[in-house]
N, C-alpha and C positions, 0 to 999 in steps of 0.2 A: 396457667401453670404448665411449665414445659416438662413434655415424657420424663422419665427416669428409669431405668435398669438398674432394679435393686437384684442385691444379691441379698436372700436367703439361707440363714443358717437350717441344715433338718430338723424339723420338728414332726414329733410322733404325740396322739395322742390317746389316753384312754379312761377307763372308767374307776372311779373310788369312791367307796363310803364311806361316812363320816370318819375321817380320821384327821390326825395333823397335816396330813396331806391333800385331803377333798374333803369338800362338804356338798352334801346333798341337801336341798330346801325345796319344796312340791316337785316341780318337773325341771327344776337347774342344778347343776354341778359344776362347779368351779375347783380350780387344785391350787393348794399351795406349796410354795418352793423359799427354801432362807432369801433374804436380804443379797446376799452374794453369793456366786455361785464359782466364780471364777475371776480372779483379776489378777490380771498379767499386764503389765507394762508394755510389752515388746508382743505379744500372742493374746492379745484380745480380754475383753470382758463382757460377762454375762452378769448382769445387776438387777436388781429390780429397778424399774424407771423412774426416774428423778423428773420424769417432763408430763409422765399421765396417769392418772388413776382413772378404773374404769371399774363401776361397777354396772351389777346385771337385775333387773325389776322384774318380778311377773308378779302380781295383786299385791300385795302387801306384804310381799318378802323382798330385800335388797341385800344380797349378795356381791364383795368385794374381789375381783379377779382380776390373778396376780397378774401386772404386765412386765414382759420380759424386755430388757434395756440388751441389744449384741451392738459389739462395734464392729465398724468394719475396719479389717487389718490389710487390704490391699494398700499397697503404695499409691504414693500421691501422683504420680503420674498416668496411674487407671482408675481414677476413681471421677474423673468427671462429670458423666453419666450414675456415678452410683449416690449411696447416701453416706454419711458420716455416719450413723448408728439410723439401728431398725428397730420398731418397739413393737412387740407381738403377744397378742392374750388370747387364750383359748379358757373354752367354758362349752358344755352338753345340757343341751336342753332340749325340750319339747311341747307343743304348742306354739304362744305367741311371748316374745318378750321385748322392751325397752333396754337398752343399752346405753347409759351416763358417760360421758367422756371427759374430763375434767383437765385440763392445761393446770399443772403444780406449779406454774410461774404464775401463776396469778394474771397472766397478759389473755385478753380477749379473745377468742378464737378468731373474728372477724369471717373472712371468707371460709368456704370449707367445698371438699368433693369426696363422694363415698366412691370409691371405684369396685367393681365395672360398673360402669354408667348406666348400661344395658339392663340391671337390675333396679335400677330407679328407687333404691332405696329412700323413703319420708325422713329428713331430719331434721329438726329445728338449735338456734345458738340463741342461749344466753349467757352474755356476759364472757366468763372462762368453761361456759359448758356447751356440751353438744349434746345433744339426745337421737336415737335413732331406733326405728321401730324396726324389728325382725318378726313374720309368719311363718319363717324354714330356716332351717339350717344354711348359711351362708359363710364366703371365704370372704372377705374386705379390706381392700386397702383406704386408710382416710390419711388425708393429707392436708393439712391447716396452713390458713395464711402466713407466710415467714417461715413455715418447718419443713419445706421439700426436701431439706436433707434428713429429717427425724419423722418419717413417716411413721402410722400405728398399723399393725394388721390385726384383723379381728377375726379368729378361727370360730364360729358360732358354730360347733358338728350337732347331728343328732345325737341323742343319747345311744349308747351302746346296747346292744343283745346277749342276751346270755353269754357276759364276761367272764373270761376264767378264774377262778380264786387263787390265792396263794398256797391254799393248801389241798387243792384238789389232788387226789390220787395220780391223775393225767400228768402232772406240773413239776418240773424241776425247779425249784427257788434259789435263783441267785441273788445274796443279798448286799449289801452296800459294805463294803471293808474284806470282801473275799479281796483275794490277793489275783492278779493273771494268772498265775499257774493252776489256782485252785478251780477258778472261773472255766478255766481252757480244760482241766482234764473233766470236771464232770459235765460239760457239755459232751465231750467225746466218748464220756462213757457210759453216758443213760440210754435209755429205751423208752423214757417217756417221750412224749408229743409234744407238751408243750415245756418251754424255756421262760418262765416271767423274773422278770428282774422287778424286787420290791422296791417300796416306795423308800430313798431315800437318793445321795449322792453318790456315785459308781465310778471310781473314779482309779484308772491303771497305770501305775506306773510301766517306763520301757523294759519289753521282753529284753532276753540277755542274749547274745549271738545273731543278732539284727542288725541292720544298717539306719532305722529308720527311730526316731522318739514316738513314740507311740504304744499302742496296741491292739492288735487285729481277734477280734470274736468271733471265731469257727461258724459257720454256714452250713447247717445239712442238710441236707432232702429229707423231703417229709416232717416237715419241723415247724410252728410256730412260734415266733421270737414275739414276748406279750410285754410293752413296754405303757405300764400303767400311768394316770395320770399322780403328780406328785413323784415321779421316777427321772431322774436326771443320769444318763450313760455318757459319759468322754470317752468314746471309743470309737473305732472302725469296725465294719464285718467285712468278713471277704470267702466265700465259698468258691466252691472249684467242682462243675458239672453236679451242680444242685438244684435240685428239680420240686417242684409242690412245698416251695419254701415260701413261707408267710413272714412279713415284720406287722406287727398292728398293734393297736394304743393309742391312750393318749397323752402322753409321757414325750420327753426331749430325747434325744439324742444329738450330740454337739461335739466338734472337735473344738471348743474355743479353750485357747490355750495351750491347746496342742501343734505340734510342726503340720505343717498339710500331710493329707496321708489321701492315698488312694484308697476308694470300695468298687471291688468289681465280684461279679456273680456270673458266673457262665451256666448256660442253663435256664430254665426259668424259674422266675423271680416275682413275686407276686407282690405289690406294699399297695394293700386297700385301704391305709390312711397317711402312707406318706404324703408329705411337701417335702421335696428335695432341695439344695442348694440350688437355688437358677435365679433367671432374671424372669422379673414383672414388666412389662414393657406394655405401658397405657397406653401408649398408643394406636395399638390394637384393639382398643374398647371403645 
């Protein structure tokens, strides 16, 4: 199977209780997101995956977790090295678990490779399924016979530590249907610490007296930005000499369907659970 430089869309993720958004079962958690999240014709789509269902085992609980379908909107003239779409599922657990992988074509898996290599991942195929044992929290790229251009990634994180709630004293609650303007003054005008965006769609239309379609989410110092899981953000952030600033979660954040937009942070910048947009390049493993 020859390398590939996938590009990644950012994802963030984080902790939730039983709601329409996560479910927790013994020591796994898995989030749920609609059907569609984003479809643009011309700027990309975020769907749920039409190519793999995956769900998650530990003793006699099985658990369904969601996989994210991103297409890649680069031009056809840089995309050689990349994928047509990248399918990505995250889930929090603890201890040991089995992971089902399931091809919705109903076609054979046949060959398979869990990458990185170097972790030597156990996994057995039947038929249109793959199975694969996890004892820790692991990042994975699988890639199946025929689909190097529709690779899966698999976010297995630990579970979270004393996650913040929605309605902790600490927390400012941004919630899904604020407007930009409303989003941008009370981030600028709290004193709390933490920022959590609830669990649903976040989605902003273009600031007015801008150059750019978009919208950019203020950056402070001293600030945690808490992007839960079942939380989906279309936005940029962009601070300016911000210092002891936190992004963490396990939640999306996605420009799909938005124009490119720059994020930059002068200062330091801290993301103890980002994945950034870059490239995976196996062949370093």
């Amino acid at each position: 199977m020859k390398a590939l430089m996938i590009n990644q869309r950012i994802l963030f993720h984080a902790l939730v209780f039983l709601s329409l958004h996560g479910r927790l079962v013994g020591q796994v958690e898995v989030y749920s997101y609609p059907d569609t999240l984003v479809y643009s014709q011309s700027l990309g789509k975020n769907i749920r995956s039409p190519l793999y269902e995956v769900k998650v085992i530990q003793g006699e609980d099985t658990l369904r977790s969601y996989v994210l379908a991103d297409q890649n909107t680069f031009p056809d003239a840089q995309k050689a090295l990349m994928t047509d779409w990248h399918h990505s599922t995250t889930f929090s657990f603890s201890g040991s678990v089995g992971v089902e992988i399931i091809r919705l074509d109903g076609k054979p898996v046949g060959k398979a490779e869990v990458y990185p290599l170097a972790f030597n991942i156990p996994f057995s195929i039947d038929g249109a399924k793959m199975r694969l044992k996890l004892d820790r929290p692991r990042k994975l790229y699988v890639e199946m016979e025929g689909l190097d251009k529709q690779p899966l990634f698999i976010f297995a994180d630990p579970r979270e530590e004393d996650p913040p709630g929605p309605l902790d004293p600490d927390v400012l609650l941004i919630r899904p249907g604020m407007s930009a303007s409303e989003v941008r003054a009370a981030i600028l005008t709290t004193e709390k610490p933490i920022i959590y965006f609830d669990k649903g769609i976040h989605q902003y239309g273009p600031e007015t007296g801008i150059s750019y379609a978009g919208y950019k989410i203020p950056l402070l110092g001293n600030r945690t930005y808490y992007i839960p899981g079942g939380a989906y953000v279309m936005a940029t952030f962009y601070g300016e000499n911000a210092s002891n600033t936190t992004v963490r979660g396990r939640g999306i954040i996605s420009l799909c369907g938005k124009e490119r937009l720059g994020s930059s942070v002068e200062g330091v910048f801290r993301l103890p659970c980002a994945i950034f947009q870059y490239g995976w390049s196996r062949s370093a493993y």
